[in-house]
C-alpha positions in Angstrom: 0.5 22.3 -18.6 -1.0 22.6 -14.9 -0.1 26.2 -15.1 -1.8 27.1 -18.5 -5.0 25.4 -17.7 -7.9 27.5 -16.1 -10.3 25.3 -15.7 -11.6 21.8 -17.2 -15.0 20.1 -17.4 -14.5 16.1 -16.3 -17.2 13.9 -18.0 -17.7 10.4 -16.6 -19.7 7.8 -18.3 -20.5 5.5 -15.4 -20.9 2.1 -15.2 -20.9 -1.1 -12.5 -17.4 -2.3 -12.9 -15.7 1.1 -14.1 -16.1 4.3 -15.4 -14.6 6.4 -18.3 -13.4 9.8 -17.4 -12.5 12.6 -19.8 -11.2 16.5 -19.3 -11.3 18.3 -22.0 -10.0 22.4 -21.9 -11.5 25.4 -22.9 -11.0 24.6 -26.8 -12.7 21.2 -26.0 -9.5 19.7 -26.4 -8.8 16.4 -24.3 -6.5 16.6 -21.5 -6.8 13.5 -19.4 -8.7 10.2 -20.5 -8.4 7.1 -18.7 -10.7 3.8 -17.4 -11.0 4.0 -13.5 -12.2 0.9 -11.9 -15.4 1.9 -9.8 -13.1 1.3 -6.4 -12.2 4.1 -3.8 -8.9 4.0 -4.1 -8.6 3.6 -7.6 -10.9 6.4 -8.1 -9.1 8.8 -5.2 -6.0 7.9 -7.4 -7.6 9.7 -10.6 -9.2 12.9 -8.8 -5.5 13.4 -7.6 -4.2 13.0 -11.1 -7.6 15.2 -12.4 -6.5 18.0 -9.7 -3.1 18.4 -10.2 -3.9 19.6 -13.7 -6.1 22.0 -12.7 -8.0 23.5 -9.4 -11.6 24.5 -10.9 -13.1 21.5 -12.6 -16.5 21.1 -13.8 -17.9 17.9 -13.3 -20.4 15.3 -15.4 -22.0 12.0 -15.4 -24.4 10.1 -17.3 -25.7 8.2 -14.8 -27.2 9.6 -11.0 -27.7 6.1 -9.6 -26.3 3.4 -8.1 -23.3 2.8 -10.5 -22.5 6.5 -9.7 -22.8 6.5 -6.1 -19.2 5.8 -4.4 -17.8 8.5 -7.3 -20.0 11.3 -6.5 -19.7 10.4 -2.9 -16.0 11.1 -3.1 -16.3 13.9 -5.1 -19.0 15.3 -2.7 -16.5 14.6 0.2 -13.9 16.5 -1.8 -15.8 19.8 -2.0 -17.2 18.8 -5.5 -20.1 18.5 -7.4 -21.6 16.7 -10.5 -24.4 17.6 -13.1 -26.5 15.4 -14.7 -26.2 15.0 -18.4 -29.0 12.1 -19.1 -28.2 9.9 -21.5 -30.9 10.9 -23.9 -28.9 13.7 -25.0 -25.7 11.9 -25.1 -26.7 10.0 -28.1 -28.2 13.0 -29.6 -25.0 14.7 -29.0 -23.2 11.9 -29.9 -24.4 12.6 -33.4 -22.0 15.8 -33.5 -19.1 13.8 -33.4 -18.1 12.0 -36.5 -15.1 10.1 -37.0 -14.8 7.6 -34.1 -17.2 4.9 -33.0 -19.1 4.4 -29.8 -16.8 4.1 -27.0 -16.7 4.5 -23.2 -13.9 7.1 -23.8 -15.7 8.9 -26.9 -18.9 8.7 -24.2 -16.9 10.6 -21.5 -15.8 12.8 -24.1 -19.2 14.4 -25.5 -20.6 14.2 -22.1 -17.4 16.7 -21.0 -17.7 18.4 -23.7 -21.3 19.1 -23.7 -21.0 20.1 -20.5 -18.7 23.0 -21.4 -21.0 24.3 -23.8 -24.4 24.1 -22.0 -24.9 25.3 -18.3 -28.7 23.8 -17.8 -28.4 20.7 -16.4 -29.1 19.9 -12.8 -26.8 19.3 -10.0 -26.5 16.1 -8.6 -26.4 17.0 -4.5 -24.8 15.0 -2.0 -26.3 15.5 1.7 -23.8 17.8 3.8 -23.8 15.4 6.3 -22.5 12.3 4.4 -19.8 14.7 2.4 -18.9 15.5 5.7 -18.6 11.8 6.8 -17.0 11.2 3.8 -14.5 13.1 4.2 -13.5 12.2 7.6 -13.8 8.1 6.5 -11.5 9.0 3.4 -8.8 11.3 5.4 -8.8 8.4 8.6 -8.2 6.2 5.7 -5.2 7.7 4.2 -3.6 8.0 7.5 -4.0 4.0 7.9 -2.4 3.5 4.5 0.3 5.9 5.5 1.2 4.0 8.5 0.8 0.7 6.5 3.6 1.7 3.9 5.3 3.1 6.8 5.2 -0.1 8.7 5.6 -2.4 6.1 9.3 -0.6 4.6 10.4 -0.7 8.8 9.3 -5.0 7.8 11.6 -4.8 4.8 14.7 -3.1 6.4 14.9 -4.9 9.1 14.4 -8.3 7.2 17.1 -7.4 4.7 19.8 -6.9 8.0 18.6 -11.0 9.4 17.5 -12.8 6.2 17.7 -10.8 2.9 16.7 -13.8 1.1 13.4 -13.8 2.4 13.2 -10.2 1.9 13.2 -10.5 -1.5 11.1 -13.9 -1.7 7.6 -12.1 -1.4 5.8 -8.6 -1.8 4.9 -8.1 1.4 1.9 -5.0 0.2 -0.4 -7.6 -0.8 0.8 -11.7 0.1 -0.9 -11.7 3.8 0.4 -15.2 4.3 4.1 -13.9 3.8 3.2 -11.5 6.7 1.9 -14.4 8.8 5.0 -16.4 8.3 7.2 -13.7 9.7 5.0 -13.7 12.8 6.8 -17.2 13.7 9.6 -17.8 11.1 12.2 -14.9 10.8 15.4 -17.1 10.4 17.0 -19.2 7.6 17.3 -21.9 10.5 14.3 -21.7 12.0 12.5 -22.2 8.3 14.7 -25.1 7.5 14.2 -26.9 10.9 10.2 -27.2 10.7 10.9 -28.0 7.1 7.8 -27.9 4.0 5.2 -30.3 5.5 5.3 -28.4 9.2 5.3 -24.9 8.2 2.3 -25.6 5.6 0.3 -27.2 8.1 1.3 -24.5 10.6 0.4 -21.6 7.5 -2.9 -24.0 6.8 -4.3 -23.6 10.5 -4.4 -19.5 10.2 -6.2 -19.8 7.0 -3.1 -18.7 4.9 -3.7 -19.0 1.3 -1.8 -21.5 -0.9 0.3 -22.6 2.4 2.0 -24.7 -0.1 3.4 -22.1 -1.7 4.3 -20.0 0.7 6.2 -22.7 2.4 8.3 -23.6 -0.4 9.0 -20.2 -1.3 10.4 -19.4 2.6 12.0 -23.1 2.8 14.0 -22.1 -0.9 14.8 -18.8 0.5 16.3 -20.6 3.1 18.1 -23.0 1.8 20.7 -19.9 0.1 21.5 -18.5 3.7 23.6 -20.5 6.3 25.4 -17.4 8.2 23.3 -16.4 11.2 23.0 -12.4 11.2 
């Protein structure tokens, strides 16, 4: 499909907690709808997904405030740029489209859509500057995650060779006190010897969350490995 497509016109109805995006085609046709929580890296995650359909893409929100401001910064700091379709006439547009009621998605859809068919609305511009910055913050930033995955599968492997029990006990991408654990506690013996009570109150004095928890779930893993590796 990536290589029949020209070009597409992306319209976002914006709001505080998410946006609704929508690329329609030449035809109008939609190609790509989805809800994209207003985070960076959730929204890096959907321009990916947006370019990898197509290189030229037209872009339009409803909204040139606030709500708006982390996605058009990242689309700034991506080479891109936004019109302004105000929401006046996407109700009156709105009216054009019968068949489906009001929706985020059928938002995103006539605002996309009316973009491809009209070329006067005004650009939304993004100082040089800050796309620049942008860009620099958001590229430094993949790098870091990069070396976090990197470091974090290095974690794994080398955990599965001493204590694969453990290994498997936690998801090591998001449980920070799993992390903290293994900065003292890498061995089946070690765990068992300080026991629950210790290693919460140790997990408990470097703010761990649900020490509790944690403990029991290392002192269980434990408990299934005797053989020292």
């Amino acid at each position: 499909m990536a290589e029949q497509l020209t070009r597409l016109w992306v319209g976002i109805d914006a709001g505080k907690a998410h946006h609704w995006l929508a690329a329609v085609d030449e035809t109008g046709a939609t190609i790509w709808s989805k809800k994209v929580p207003n985070d960076e890296s959730e929204i890096l995650t959907a321009l990916g997904e947006i370019f990898a359909l197509c290189d030229q893409v037209h872009w339009a929100v409803d909204i040139a405030g606030t709500a708006s401001a982390l996605l058009l910064a990242l689309l700034a700091a991506h080479g891109q740029q936004a019109v302004y379709v105000p929401g006046r006439t996407v109700n009156r547009m709105s009216g054009s489209y019968r068949g489906e009621a009001k929706t985020d998605a059928r938002d995103a859809y006539v605002i996309a859509d009316t973009a491809r068919l009209r070329r006067d609305f005004t650009s939304i511009r993004v100082p040089a500057q800050l796309a620049a910055d942008l860009a620099l913050l958001t590229a430094h930033r993949t790098d870091l995650i990069a070396d976090r995955v990197r470091m974090l599968n290095r974690l794994r492997d080398m955990l599965t060779g001493i204590f694969p029990a453990l290994e498997r006990a936690f998801d090591y991408t998001d449980q920070k006190g799993a992390l903290i654990l293994l900065t003292r506690h890498q061995t089946p013996a070690a765990i068992r010897r300080h026991g629950q009570a210790r290693l919460t109150t140790w997990l408990k004095g470097r703010n761990v969350r649900n020490p509790d928890a944690v403990a029991a779930t290392a002192l269980q893993a434990a408990r299934t490995q005797h053989v020292t590796l």
